[in-house]
Structures are given as structure tokens and as C-alpha cells.
C-alpha positions in Angstrom: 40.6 46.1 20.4 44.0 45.0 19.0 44.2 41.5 17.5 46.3 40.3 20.1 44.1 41.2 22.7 40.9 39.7 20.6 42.6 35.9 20.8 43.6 36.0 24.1 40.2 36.9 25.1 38.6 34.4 23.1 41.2 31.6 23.4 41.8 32.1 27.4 40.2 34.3 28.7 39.6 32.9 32.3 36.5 35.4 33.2 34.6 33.7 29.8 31.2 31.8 30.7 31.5 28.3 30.9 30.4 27.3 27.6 32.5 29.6 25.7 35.8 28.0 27.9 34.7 24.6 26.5 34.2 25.7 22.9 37.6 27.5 23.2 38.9 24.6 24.6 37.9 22.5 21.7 38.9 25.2 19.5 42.4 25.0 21.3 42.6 21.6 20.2 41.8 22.0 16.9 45.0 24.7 16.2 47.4 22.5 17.6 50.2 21.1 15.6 49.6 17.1 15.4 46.3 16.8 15.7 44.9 14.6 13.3 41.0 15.7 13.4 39.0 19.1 13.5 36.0 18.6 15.9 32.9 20.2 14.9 32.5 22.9 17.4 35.9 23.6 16.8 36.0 24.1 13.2 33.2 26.5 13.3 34.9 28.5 15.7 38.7 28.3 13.6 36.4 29.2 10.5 34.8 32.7 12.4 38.7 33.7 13.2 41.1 32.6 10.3 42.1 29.4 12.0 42.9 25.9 10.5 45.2 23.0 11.7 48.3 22.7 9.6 47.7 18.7 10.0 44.7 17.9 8.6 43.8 14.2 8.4 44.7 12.6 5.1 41.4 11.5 3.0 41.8 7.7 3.1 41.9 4.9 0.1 38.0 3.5 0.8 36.9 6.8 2.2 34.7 7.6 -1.2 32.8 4.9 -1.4 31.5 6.4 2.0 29.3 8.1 0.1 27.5 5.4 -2.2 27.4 3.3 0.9 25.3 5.8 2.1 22.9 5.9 -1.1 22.8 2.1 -1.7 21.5 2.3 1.9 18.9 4.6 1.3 17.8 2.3 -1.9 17.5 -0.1 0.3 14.1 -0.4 1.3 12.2 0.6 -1.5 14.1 -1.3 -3.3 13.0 -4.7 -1.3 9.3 -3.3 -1.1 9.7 -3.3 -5.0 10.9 -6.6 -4.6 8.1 -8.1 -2.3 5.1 -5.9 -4.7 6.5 -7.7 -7.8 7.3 -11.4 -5.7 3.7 -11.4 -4.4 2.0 -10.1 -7.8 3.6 -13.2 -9.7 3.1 -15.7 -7.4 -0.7 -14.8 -6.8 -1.1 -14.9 -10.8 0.5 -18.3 -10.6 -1.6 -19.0 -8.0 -4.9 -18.2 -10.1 -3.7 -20.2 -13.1 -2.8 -23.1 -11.3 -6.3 -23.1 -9.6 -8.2 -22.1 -12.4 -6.8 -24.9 -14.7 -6.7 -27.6 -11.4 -10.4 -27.3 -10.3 -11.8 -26.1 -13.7 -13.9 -22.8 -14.1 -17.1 -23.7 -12.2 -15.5 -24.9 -8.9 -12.9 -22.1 -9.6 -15.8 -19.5 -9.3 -17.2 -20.8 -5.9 -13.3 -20.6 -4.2 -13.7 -16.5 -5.9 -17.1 -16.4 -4.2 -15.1 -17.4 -0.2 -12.4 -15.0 -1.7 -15.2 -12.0 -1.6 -16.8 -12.3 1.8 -12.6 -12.5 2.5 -12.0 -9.3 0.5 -15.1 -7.2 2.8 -13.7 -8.4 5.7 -10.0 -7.1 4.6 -11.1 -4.1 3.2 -13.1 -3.1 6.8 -9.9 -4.4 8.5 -7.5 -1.7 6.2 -9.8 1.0 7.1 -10.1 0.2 11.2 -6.9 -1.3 11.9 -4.1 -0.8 9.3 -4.8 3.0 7.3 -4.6 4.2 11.0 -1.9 2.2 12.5 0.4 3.5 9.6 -0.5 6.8 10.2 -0.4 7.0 14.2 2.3 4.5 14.6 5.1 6.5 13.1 4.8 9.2 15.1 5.3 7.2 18.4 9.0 6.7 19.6 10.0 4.1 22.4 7.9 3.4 24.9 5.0 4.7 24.1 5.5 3.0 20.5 5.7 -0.1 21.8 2.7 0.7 24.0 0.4 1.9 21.0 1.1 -1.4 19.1 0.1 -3.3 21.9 -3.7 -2.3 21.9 -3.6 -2.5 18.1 -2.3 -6.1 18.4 -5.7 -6.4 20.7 -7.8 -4.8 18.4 -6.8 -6.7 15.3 -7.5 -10.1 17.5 -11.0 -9.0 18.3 -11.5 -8.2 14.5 -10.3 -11.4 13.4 -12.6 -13.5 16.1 -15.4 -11.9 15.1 -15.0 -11.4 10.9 -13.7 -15.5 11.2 -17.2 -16.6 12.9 -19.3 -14.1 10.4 -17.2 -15.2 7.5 -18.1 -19.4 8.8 -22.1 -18.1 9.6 -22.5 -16.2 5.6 -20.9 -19.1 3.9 -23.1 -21.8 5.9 -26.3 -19.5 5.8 -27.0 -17.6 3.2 -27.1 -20.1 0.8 -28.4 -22.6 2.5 -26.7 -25.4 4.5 -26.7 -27.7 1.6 -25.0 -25.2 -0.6 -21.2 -25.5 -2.6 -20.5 -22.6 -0.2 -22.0 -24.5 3.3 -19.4 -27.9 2.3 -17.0 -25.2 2.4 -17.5 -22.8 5.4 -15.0 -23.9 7.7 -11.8 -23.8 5.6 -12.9 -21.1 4.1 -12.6 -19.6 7.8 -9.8 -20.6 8.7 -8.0 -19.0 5.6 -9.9 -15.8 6.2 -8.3 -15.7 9.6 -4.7 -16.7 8.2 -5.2 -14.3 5.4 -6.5 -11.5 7.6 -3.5 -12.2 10.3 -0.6 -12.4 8.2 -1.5 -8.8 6.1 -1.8 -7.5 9.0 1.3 -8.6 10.2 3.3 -7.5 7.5 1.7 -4.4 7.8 2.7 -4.4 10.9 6.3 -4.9 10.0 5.8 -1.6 7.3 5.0 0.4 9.8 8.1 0.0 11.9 10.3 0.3 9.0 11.1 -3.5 8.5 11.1 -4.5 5.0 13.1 -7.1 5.1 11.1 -9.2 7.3 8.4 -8.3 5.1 9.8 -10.1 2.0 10.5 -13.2 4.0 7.6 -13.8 5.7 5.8 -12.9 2.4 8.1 -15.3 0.6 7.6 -18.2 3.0 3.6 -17.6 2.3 3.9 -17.6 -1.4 6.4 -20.5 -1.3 4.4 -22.5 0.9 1.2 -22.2 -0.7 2.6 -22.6 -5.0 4.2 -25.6 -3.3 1.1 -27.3 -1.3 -1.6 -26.5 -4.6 1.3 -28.0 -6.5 1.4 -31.0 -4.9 -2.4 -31.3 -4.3 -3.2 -31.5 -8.3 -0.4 -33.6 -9.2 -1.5 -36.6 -6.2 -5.0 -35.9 -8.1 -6.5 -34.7 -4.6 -7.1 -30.8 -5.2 -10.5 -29.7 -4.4 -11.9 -26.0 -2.9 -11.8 -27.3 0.4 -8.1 -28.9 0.5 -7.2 -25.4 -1.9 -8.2 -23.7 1.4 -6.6 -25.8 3.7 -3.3 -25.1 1.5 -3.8 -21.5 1.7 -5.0 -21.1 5.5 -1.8 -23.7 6.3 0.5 -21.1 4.4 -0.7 -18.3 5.6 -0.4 -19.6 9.8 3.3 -20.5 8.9 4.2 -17.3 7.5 2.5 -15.4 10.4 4.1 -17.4 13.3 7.7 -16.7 11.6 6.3 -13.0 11.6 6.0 -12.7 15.0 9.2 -13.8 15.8 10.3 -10.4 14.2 7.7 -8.2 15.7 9.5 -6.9 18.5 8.9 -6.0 22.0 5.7 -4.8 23.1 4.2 -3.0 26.3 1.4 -3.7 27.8 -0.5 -0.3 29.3 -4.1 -0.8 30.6 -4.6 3.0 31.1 -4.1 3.9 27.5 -6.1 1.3 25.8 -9.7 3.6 25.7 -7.3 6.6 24.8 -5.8 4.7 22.0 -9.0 3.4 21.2 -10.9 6.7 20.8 -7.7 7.8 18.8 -7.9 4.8 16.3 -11.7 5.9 15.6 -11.4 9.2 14.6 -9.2 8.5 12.4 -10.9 4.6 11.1 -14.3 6.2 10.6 -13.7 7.9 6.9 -11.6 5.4 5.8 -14.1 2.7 6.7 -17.0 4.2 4.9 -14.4 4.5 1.8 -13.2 1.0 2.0 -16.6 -0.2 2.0 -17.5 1.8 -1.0 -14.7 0.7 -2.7 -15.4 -3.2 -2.0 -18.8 -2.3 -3.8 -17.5 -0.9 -6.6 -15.1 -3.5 -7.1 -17.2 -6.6 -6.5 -20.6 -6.1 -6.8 -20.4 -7.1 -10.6 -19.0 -10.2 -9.6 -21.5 -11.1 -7.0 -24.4 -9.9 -9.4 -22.6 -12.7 -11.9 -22.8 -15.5 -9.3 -26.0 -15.0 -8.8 -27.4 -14.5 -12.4 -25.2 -16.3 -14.3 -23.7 -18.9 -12.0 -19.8 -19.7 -10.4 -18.8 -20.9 -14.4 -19.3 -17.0 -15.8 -17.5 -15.8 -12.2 -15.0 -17.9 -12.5 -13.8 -16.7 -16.0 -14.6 -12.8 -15.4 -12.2 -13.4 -12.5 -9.4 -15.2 -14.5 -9.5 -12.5 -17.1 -9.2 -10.0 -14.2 -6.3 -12.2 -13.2 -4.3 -10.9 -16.4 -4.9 -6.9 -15.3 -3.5 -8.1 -11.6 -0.3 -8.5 -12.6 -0.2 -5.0 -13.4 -0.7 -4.3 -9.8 3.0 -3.5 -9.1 2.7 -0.5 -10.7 -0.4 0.6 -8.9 1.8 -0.4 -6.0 4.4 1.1 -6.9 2.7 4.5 -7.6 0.9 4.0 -4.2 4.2 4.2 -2.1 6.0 6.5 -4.7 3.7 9.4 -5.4 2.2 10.4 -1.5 5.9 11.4 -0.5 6.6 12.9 -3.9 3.4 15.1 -4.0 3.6 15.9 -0.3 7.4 17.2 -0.4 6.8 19.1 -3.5 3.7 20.9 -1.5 5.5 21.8 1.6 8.6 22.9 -0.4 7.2 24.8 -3.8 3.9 25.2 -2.8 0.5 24.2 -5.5 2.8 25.5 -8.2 5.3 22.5 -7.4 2.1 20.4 -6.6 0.6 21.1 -9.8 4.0 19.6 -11.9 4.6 16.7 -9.7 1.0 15.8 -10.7 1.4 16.8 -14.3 4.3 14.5 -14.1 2.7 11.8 -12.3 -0.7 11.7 -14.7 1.1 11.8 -17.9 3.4 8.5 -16.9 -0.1 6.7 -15.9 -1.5 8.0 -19.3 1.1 6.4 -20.7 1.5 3.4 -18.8 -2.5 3.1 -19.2 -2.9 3.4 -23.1 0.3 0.6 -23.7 -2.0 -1.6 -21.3 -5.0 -1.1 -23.7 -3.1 -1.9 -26.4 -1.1 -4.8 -25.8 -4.1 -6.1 -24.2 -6.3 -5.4 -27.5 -3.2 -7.5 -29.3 -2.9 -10.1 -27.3 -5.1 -10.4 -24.1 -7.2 -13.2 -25.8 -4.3 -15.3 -27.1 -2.9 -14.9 -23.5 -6.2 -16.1 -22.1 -6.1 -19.6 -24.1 -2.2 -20.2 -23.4 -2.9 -19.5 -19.7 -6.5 -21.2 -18.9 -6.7 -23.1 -21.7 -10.1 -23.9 -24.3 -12.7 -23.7 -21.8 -12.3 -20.1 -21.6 -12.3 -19.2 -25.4 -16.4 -18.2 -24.8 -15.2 -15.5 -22.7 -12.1 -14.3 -24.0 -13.3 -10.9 -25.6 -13.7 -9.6 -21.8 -9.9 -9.0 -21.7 -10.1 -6.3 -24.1 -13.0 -4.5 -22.6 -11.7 -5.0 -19.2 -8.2 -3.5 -19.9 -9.7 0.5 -20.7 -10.5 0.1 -16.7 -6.5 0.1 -16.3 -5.8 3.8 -17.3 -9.0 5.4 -15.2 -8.0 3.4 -12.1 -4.0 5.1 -12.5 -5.6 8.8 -12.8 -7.5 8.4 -10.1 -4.9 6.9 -7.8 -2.8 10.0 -8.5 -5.6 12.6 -8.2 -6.0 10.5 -4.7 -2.5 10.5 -3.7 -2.6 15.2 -4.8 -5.4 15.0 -2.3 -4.0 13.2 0.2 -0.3 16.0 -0.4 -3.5 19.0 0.6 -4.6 16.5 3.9 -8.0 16.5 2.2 -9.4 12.7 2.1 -13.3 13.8 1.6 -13.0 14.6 -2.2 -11.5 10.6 -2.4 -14.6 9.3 -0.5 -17.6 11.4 -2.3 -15.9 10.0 -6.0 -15.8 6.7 -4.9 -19.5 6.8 -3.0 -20.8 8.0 -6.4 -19.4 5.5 -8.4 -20.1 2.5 -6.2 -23.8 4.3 -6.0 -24.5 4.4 -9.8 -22.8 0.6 -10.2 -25.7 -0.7 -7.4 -28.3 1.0 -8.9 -27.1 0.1 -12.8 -25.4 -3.3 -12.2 -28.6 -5.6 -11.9 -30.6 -4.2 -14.8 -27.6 -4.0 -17.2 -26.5 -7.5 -16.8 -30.4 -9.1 -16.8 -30.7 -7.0 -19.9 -27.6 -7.5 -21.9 -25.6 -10.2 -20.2 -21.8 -10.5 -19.5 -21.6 -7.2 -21.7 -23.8 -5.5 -19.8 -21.9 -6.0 -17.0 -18.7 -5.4 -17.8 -19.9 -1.7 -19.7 -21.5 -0.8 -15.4 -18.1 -1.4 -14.2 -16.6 0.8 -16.5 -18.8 3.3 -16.7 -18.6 3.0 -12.8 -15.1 3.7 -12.4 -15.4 6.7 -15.0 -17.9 8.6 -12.7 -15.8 8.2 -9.9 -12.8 9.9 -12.0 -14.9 12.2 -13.7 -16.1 13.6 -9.8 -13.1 13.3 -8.5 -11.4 15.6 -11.8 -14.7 18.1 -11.1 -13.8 18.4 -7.3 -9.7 18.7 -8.1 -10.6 21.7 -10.9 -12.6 23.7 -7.8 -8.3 23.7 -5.9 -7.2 26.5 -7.3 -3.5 25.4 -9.4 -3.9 21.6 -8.8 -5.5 20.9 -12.2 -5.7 24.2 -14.1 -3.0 26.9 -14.6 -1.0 28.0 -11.6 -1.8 30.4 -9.2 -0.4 34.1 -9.8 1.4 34.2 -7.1 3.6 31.7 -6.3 3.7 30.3 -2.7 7.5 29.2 -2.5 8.5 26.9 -0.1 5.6 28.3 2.6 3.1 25.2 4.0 -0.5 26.3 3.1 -3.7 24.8 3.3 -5.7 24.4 0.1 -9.6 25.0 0.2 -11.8 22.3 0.7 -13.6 21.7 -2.7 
């Protein structure tokens, strides 16, 4: 076919389908003298044939800062989630000072003991509300989003009626009604379903990809609160039950800001067992893990109240105070390294897996080992500028407490590879047999040796956990050990379950 005949049939040809007379209309366009822009169809088309405009439009003075725009954008939001980890880390440190310092260390330990019958009931609530709400919710779009939040805004209402009256009936109860605890049962309520409403909301707000109205409503919380314990010590009137007035008060105002910025919701009777059912199946792991992980977390602490008394709790808790700052960057590895592992899996395979995790460990090993050793230098010093002399009998826990640091970073990133291979199991069976040895060990250890006693059960409790959890990694062939032989390139597989 002659070139002459070629354009005519594909510039005009009047027997051409429909679609292809559009696109060579375009393309028509796009040759044309005096035309300032190439439209996209177009230029594909001019590109197949030899065909540009002679007019091209001029690149303009602010045109490349197009592109930074663009990245500044994307920094956006992690960079404000940074901002809100490291705002709310501070301000809770300042928040145990001040209290620790205002009420002294034995009234200070019976606020930590409402603060753990808080901490169950937010741990149960992350693994049947929230873990599946940010899963499920960002795959819904529209309507049916709006419709899926709606029954999780009922769920989370039912949980928090019913963990605010258990909460009120522990505290009065289990103790006895003439108890420190009983005198405090109702504020301490009331803050747990404050507390438990406003994480949720801002959880909430995560999930639909709203971090700025995360960082307010968490900055009106931590603003309010630093400002009403403030005021309480200096008129001479803080107590634990006014401290939990201040923190429930907080808390209310930040979450009726919150749902100014919630947005619309839809209410759809016909989907609420559907959605129900679907929120199960996905809570029922995550429950047993959260609970597990409560256990290994606090059961020292409750063991102390009861053997030692709320003094001993209330300093274990204010040297934990000092490794809770460090938070951020468990945070920030939290919401870093999932994406990270994940995209290097689908993309490269275990081999790209396998050095994202390298990568990953050797930062927390080195993040870890400075912690031990600035905290070996100076953790006790900190301790007496912070809480002052009535905390020097306890100061040595500092050191012993910051080798827990490192183990808890390794096995957030072993958690985090598991999570990139969709298998959650492995996390659950480490932490069920760490929690399991620190219930069995906990009690004996401490009647036997004390504070030291303890402390050594915790750690030793977290190593199991990491020791399983490396045992079960080393059975995925490439994730710990060498690569596999053959590399998987860019293909999604599925790893064995270990």
C-alpha cells in the first residue's frame, strides 16, 4: 500500500469503525498547525506514524516545581503521622512525670492499676473493632464504605457500654467496696469510655486516610489534659479521682471535635449480620493475640500490686515510662516496614523479602544496643532528675528494663515479614508461649527473689517469644537463611506455613 494511500486510510477514511474515526479525529487535531497541546490519544497515534505538531506548548516558568509539589504531597501524610506518634509520645511522658511527682508513687500506682483493667479492655477492642476495620474498610469505596463504617460505629458503641459497666463492677468488686480502687470506680469509667472512644475515633480517621484530623483531635486531647493535671497540682487539689476526671474530660472534648470530621455515614439494616459475620472472621485471631499480649505485658505488674503493693507498681511503671518514649520508633517501624516488606514480596519475590528484612533487623539491632547503652549510662540519673528521691530505691530497674528494648524491635520486624507472606499464626503461637511461661514463672520468681525476680520473667518472657518466633521464620525457606536457588522475580507466591 503506498504511503499516500496508508494516511488517507487512517486519517479519513470514512468506512473506518467508529472509534478509530474519533481517534483519528483527535489525531487530526493534534497535526494541525497552531495547536497548542497534544492530547493523549493523539500523541500515541502521531508517535505509531511519524507525526508531531510543529507548535508544541512552551514548558512554563513554575511548571518544574510541578513535580516536587507532587512529592511534598506524597510526604505528606506520613509525615503528620510522624508528627502525631512523636506529639502523643511526649505529651504522655509528660503526663507520667507530672503525675508521678503530683500524687507521689503510692497513689501513682493505684491510677496504673485503673490504667490496666483500661489497657485489657483496649487491647480486646484493637483486636474486634479496629485490626479489622483497617483491614476491611479500605477496600470499600462509596456507598458501601460509608455503609461498612456505619455498623462498626454500632459495634464499637456496644463494646464501650459493656467494657465501661465491667471496668465500674472490677474496680468496685474485686477488691472490695472499701478499697483505693472502689473510691475510684466511677471516674475511672468514665475515662475508660473517653479513652476507648477517642482511639477509636482516630482510628477511625486512619482508616479513611485522614491524618490531619488525627493530629488535631489528638492535639486537643493532649493539650487539654497537660493543661487540666497542670492546673489541678498547682490549686493543691490533684488526687486519682480529679486526675481521672481530667483525663475522661479531655478525652470527651477531643472525641466530639472528632466527629465533626468523620464524615457521612449510611445506615443499611440488611448488611449489619453480613458485616458482622465478616468482622469475626477476621477479630477472632487477633483477639486471642491481643489478649496474650496484654498478659505478657502486664501480668508482672499486677503480680507487683498484689505482692508488693501500688508504691513498688508505681515506680516499675515510671521506669517503664523512660523506655515509652522510645515508642515512636516502634511506631514508626509499625507503619514503615508492613508496606516495605510487602512490596518487596510481590515485586522480587523471598529473595527481595529476605533483604528488606536484613535491612530492617540490622537498623533495630542498632537502634536496640544504643538504647542499652545510653540507658546503662544514664537511665538512673534520668530517673532522680525526672521523679525525683523517692525513687532512688528503685532506680537500677532502668538498666535491666532497657535489654527488653532490642528483643521487642526484632520481633516487631519478624511480625511485620510474616504479616508481607499473609501468615499471622506464627505471630500468635510466639506470643502464646511467651505470655504462657511468664504466668506460670511470674508468681514464684518474684515471691522468691523480689523486684529482681520479676523483672528477669519479663525478660526472659519476651526472649521466648523471639526465640519461637526466629525457630518458626528459619522453617520459610529464604526469609532467615540464605536465599532460595531460584529466584522468584517479581511473581506473587505463597510461602509455606511453618
Amino acid at each position: 500500500m503506498p504511503a499516500s494511500q496508508s494516511a488517507h486510510s487512517l486519517l479519513g477514511s470514512p468506512y473506518a469503525p467508529r472509534g478509530r474515526r474519533e481517534d483519528d479525529a483527535r489525531l487530526q487535531l493534534t497535526v494541525r498547525p497552531g495547536v497548542r497541546r497534544l492530547g493523549h490519544d493523539g500523541m500515541q497515534h502521531a508517535g505509531k506514524i511519524g507525526l508531531t505538531s510543529d507548535h508544541q506548548e512552551p514548558s512554563r516558568p513554575g511548571k518544574p516545581w510541578a513535580g516536587t509539589r507532587a512529592r511534598l504531597l506524597a510526604m505528606r501524610d506520613p509525615a503528620l503521622s510522624f508528627t502525631d506518634q512523636a506529639m502523643s509520645s511526649a505529651c504522655n511522658f509528660l503526663t507520667t512525670i507530672l503525675l508521678a511527682r503530683a500524687l507521689g508513687l503510692e497513689a501513682f500506682g493505684v491510677y496504673t492499676m485503673v490504667w490496666l483493667a483500661l489497657y485489657l479492655a483496649m487491647s480486646l477492642q484493637l483486636g474486634l473493632i479496629v485490626s479489622p476495620m483497617m483491614s476491611i474498610g479500605a477496600k470499600e469505596q462509596g456507598a458501601e464504605a460509608e455503609a461498612y463504617y456505619t455498623v462498626v460505629f454500632l459495634h464499637q458503641a456496644g463494646y464501650v457500654v459493656i467494657a465501661t459497666a465491667a471496668i465500674f463492677t472490677a474496680l468496685t468488686f474485686v477488691l472490695g467496696v472499701d478499697s483505693a480502687l472502689a473510691n475510684v470506680a466511677l471516674p475511672g469509667a468514665m475515662a475508660a469510655a473517653s479513652y476507648l472512644t477517642q482511639d477509636f475515633l482516630r482510628r477511625y480517621l486512619f482508616a479513611r486516610r485522614r491524618p490531619a484530623g488525627i493530629l488535631l483531635i489528638d492535639a486537643i486531647n493532649q493539650i487539654l489534659k497537660l493543661g487540666a493535671l497542670a492546673a489541678l497540682w498547682r490549686a493543691g487539689m490533684i488526687g486519682v479521682a480529679n486526675a481521672l476526671w481530667a483525663v475522661a474530660g479531655a478525652a470527651a472534648v477531643s472525641t466530639l471535635c472528632g466527629l465533626g470530621m468523620s464524615g457521612p455515614l449510611l445506615w443499611r439494616p440488611q448488611i449489619l449480620a453480613s458485616v458482622t459475620k465478616r468482622q469475626w472472621r477476621s477479630a477472632r485471631w487477633l483477639v486471642l493475640t491481643g489478649s496474650v499480649q496484654w498478659a505478657l505485658s502486664y501480668s508482672g505488674l499486677l503480680v507487683t500490686a498484689g505482692l508488693f503493693g501500688p508504691k513498688v507498681l508505681g515506680a516499675l511503671r515510671a521506669a517503664q515510662s523512660l523506655l515509652a518514649v522510645l515508642n515512636v520508633v516502634r511506631e514508626a517501624l509499625e507503619n514503615i516496614v508492613p508496606p516495605l516488606a510487602g512490596k518487596a514480596f510481590a515485586e522480587r519475590g523471598m529473595p527481595g523479602l529476605h533483604r528488606t528484612l536484613g535491612r530492617t533487623m540490622l537498623f533495630a539491632g542498632l537502634v536496640g544496643g544504643a538504647t542499652v547503652l545510653g540507658l546503662g549510662l544514664f537511665g538512673p540519673w534520668l530517673l532522680h532528675q525526672l521523679y525525683g528521691g523517692e525513687i532512688l530505691e528503685f532506680d537500677w530497674v532502668i538498666i535491666w528494663y532497657a535489654f527488653n528494648f532490642p528483643m521487642t524491635l526484632t520481633s516487631l520486624v519478624l511480625g511485620c515479614a510474616f504479616r508481607a507472606l499473609e501468615r499471622t499464626r506464627p505471630v500468635f503461637v510466639a506470643s502464646l508461649a511467651g505470655a504462657c511461661f511468664n504466668l506460670l514463672a511470674v508468681y514464684p520468681a518474684a515471691a522468691t527473689f523480689g523486684v529482681a525476680g520479676l523483672i528477669a520473667v519479663t525478660l526472659l518472657s519476651e526472649l521466648a517469644a523471639l526465640v519461637v518466633l526466629v525457630m518458626l521464620a528459619l522453617r520459610v525457606p529464604g526469609l532467615l537463611a540464605s536465599a532460595p536457588a531460584a529466584p522468584l522475580g517479581g511473581r506473587m507466591t505463597t510461602a509455606p506455613a511453618p
